[in-house]
GUTITI-766847 format. One record per residue (C-alpha): residue number from 1; residue in three letters; x, z, y. Coordinates in steps of 0.02 Angstrom, whole numbers. Example, Ala and Ser with C-alpha at 12.3 -4.5 7.8 and 13.67 -1.06 7.14 Angstrom:
<sites>
pos / code / c1 / c3 / c2
1 / ALA / 615 / 390 / -225
2 / SER / 684 / 357 / -53
</sites>
This chain:
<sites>
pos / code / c1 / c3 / c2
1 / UNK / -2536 / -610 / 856
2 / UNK / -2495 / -755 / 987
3 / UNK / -2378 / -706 / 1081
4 / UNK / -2416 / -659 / 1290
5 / UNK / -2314 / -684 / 1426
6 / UNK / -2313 / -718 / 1620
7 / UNK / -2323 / -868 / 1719
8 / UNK / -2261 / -843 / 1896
9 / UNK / -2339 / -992 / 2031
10 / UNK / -2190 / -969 / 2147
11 / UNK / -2300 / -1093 / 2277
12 / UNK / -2443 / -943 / 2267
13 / UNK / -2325 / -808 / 2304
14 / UNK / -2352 / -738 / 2509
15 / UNK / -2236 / -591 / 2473
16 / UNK / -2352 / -482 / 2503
17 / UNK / -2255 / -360 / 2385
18 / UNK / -2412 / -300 / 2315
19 / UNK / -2337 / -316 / 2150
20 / UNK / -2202 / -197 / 2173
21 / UNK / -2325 / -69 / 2239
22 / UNK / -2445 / -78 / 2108
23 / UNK / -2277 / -66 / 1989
24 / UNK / -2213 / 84 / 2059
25 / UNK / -2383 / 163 / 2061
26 / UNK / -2429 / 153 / 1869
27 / UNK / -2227 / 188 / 1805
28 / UNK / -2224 / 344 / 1960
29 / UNK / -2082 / 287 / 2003
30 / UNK / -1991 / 358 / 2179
31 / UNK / -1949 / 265 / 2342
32 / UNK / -1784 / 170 / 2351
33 / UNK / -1696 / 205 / 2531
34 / UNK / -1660 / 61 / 2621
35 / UNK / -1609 / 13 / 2781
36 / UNK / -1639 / -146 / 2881
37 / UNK / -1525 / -291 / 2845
38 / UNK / -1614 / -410 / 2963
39 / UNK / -1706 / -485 / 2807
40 / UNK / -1915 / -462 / 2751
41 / UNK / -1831 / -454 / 2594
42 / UNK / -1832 / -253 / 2523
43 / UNK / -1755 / -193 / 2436
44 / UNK / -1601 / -326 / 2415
45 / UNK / -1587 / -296 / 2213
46 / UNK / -1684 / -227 / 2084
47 / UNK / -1650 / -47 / 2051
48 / UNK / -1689 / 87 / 1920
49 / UNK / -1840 / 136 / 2020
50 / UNK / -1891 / -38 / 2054
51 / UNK / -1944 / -168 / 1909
52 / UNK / -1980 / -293 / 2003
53 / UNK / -1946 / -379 / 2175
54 / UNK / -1976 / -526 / 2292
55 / UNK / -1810 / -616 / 2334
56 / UNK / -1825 / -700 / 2481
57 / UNK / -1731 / -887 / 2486
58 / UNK / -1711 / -965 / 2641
59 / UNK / -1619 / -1141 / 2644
60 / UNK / -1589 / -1288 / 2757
61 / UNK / -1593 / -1296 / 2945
62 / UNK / -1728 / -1363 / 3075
63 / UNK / -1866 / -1476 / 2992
64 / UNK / -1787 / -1453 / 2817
65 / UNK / -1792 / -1287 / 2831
66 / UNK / -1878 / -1211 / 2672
67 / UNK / -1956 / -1025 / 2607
68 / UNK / -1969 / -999 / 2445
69 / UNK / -2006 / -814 / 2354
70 / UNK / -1978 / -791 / 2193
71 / UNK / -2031 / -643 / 2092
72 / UNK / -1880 / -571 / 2003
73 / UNK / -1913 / -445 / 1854
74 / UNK / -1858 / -435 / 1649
75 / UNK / -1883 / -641 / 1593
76 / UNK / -1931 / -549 / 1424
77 / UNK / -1823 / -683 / 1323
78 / UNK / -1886 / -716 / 1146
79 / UNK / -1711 / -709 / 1098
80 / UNK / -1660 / -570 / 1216
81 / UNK / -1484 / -545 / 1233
82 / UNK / -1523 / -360 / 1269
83 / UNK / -1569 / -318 / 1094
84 / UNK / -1452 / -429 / 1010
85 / UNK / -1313 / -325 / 1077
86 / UNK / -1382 / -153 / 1080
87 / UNK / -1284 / -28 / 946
88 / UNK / -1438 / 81 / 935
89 / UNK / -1572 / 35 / 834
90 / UNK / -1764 / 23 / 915
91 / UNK / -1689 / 76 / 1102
92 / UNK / -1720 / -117 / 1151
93 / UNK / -1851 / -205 / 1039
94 / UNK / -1992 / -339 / 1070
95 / UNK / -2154 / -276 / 1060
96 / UNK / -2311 / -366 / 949
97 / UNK / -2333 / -460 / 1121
98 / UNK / -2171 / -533 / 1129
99 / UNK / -2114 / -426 / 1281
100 / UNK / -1944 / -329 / 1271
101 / UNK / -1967 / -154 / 1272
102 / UNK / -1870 / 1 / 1265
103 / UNK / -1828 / 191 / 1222
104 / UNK / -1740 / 290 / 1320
105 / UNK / -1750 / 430 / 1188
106 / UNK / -1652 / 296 / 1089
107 / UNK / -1525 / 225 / 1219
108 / UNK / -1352 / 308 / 1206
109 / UNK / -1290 / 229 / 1377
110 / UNK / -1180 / 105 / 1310
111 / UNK / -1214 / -17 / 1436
112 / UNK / -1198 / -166 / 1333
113 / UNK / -1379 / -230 / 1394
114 / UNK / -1316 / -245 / 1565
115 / UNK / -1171 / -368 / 1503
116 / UNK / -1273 / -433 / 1377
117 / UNK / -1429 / -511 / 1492
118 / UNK / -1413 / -693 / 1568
119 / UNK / -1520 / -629 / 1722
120 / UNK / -1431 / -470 / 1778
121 / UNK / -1587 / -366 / 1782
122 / UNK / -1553 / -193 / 1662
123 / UNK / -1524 / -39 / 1773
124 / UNK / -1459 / 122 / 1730
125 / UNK / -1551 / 287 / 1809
126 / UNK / -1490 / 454 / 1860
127 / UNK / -1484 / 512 / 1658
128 / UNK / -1377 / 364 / 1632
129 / UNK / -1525 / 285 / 1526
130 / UNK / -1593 / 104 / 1518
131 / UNK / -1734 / 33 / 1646
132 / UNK / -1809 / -114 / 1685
133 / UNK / -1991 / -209 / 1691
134 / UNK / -2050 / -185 / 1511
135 / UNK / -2200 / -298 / 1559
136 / UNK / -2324 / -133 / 1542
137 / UNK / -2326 / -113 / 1369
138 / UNK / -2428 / 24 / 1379
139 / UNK / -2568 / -42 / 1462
140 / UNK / -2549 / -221 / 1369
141 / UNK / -2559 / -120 / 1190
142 / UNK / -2747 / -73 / 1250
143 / UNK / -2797 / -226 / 1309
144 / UNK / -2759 / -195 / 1503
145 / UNK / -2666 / -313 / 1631
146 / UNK / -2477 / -274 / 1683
147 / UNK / -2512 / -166 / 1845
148 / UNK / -2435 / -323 / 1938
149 / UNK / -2537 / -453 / 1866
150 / UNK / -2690 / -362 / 1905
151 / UNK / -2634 / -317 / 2111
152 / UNK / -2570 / -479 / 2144
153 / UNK / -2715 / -555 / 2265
154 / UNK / -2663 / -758 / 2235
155 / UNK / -2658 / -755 / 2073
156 / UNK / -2450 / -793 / 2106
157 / UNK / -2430 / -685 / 1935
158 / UNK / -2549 / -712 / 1779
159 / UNK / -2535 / -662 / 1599
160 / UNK / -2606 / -699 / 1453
161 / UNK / -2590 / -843 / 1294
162 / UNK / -2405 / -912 / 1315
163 / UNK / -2477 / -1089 / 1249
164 / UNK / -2612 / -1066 / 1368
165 / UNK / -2512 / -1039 / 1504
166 / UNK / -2376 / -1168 / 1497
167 / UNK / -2519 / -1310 / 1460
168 / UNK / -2619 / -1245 / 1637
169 / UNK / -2452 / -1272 / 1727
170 / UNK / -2402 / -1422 / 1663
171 / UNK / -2572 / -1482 / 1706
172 / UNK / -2566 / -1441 / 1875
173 / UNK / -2424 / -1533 / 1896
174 / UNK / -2272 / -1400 / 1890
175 / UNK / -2104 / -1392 / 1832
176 / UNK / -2105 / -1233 / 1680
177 / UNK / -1974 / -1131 / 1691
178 / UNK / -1912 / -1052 / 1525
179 / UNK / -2041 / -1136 / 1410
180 / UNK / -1876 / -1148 / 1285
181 / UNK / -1714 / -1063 / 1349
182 / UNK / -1673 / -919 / 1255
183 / UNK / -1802 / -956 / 1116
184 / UNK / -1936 / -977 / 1258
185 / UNK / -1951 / -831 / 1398
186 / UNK / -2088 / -717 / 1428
187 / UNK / -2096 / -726 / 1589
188 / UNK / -2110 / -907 / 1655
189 / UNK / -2103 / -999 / 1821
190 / UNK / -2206 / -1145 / 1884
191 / UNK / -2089 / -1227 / 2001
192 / UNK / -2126 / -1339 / 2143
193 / UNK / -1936 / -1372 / 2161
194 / UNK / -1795 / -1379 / 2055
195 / UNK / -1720 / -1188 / 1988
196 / UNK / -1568 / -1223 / 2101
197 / UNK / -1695 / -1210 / 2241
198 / UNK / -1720 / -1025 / 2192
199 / UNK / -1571 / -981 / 2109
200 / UNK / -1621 / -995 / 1941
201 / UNK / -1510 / -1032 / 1814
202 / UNK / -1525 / -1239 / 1745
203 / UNK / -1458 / -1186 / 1569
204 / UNK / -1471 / -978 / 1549
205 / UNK / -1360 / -911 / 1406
206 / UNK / -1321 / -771 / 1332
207 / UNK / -1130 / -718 / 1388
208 / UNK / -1020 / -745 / 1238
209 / UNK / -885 / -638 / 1283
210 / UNK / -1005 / -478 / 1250
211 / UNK / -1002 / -527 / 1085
212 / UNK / -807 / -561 / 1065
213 / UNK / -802 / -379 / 1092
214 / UNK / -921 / -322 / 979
215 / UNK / -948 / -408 / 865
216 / UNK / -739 / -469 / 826
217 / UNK / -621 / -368 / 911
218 / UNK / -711 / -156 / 901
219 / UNK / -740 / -195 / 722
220 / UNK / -566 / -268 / 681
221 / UNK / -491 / -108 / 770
222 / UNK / -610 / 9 / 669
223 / UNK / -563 / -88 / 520
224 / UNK / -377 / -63 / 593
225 / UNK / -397 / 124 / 598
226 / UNK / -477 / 137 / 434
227 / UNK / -353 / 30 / 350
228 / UNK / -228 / 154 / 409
229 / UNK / -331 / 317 / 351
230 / UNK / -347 / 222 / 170
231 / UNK / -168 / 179 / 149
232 / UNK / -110 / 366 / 198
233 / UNK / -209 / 431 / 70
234 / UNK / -171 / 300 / -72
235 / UNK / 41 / 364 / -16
236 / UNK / -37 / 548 / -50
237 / UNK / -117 / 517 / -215
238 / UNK / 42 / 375 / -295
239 / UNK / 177 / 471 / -218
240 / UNK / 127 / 638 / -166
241 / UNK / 165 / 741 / 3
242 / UNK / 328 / 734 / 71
243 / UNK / 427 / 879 / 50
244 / UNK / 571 / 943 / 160
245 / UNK / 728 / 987 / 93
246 / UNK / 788 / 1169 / 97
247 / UNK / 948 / 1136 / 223
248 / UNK / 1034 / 1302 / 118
249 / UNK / 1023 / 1201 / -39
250 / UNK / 1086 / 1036 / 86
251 / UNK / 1235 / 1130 / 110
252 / UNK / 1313 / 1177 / -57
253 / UNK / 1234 / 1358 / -13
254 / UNK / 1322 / 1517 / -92
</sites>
């Protein structure tokens, strides 16, 4: 199957926030409360109830004063840092669309997703289990739209054919976003700027020192540990159980 993805026209975007509407309607997820932080922008980070958002980026001053919004949500990273470091098999896993799904049935809270993502976008909810934008794998497994995709009135967010995709960008003259960090993202953005102008990453990575942990150092200690286990009981069987000395018989006893 070719694989799908999203291509995100930042210059389309009006933050109308229809997206995260339609989002919260199809996944039933709650309300976040929020107060007022004299900004449009609501709420200031994704949450566990909240897959996706419109950041707000406001730069320069008088006539170079600029507005960008940029649709922030799960990149769905062909070589997603999220399941590379997840312990527990199938609780993070890329669908046969290419987008990074997940189990919560699965997930055993570890929270090695949230170190492990370049993008800061795994949340945690009250049950202490994985969330994000799984790009509505449900409704994409039965030939549907993501609910975003299909609420989004300027056609700001589109999915479909990945090739497809990046080649209509290109064509139109835009700068692709992701088309091959991390083994090429699934969710892309055609830029009218450079990513510095909306605080996207030039060169995304996975971190490196998530994997120091993991993948060196917790199996050198468990290796440590049962090093120690195997060389107790190799003493037991060659030598035998130590065996304290009656202190009568110590003594010359009677």
């Amino acid at each position: 199957m070719a694989r799908k993805a999203f291509m995100i026209d930042t210059s389309r975007c009006t933050a109308c926030r229809g997206c995260q509407v339609a989002c919260k309607q199809w996944n039933k997820l709650p309300a976040d409360a929020e107060v007022n932080r004299g900004s449009y922008e609501n709420p200031p980070q994704l949450t566990p109830h909240l897959y996706n958002k419109i950041e707000f980026i406001e730069k320069g001053e008088g006539k170079d004063f600029t507005w960008r919004f940029l649709n922030q949500r799960c990149l769905q990273c062909g070589d997603a840092g999220c399941i590379k470091v997840c312990p527990s098999a199938g609780a993070l896993f890329h669908t046969e669309e290419g987008l990074v799904g997940y189990d919560q049935d699965k997930c055993i809270s570890c929270n090695y997703c949230v170190n492990g993502c370049p993008f800061d976008v795994p949340r945690y909810d009250a049950n202490n289990k994985v969330t994000k934008c799984h790009g509505c794998m449900d409704r994409v497994a039965n030939g549907l739209q993501p609910a975003c995709v299909k609420a989004c009135p300027t056609a700001s967010l589109q999915f479909g054919d990945r090739d497809k995709l990046i080649a209509a960008a290109k064509a139109s003259g835009k700068q692709v976003y992701g088309e091959t960090a991390l083994s090429g993202l699934g969710a892309m953005y055609a830029l009218d700027g450079s990513p510095q102008d909306y605080n996207l990453a030039e060169n995304p990575s996975i971190p490196q020192s998530i994997f120091l942990w993991k993948d060196v150092i917790k199996p050198l200690g468990i290796l440590g540990f049962w090093g120690a286990v195997g060389a107790a009981m190799l003493h037991y069987v060659t030598v035998g159980p130590k065996q304290l000395e009656d202190d009568f018989e110590d003594k010359g006893g009677e």
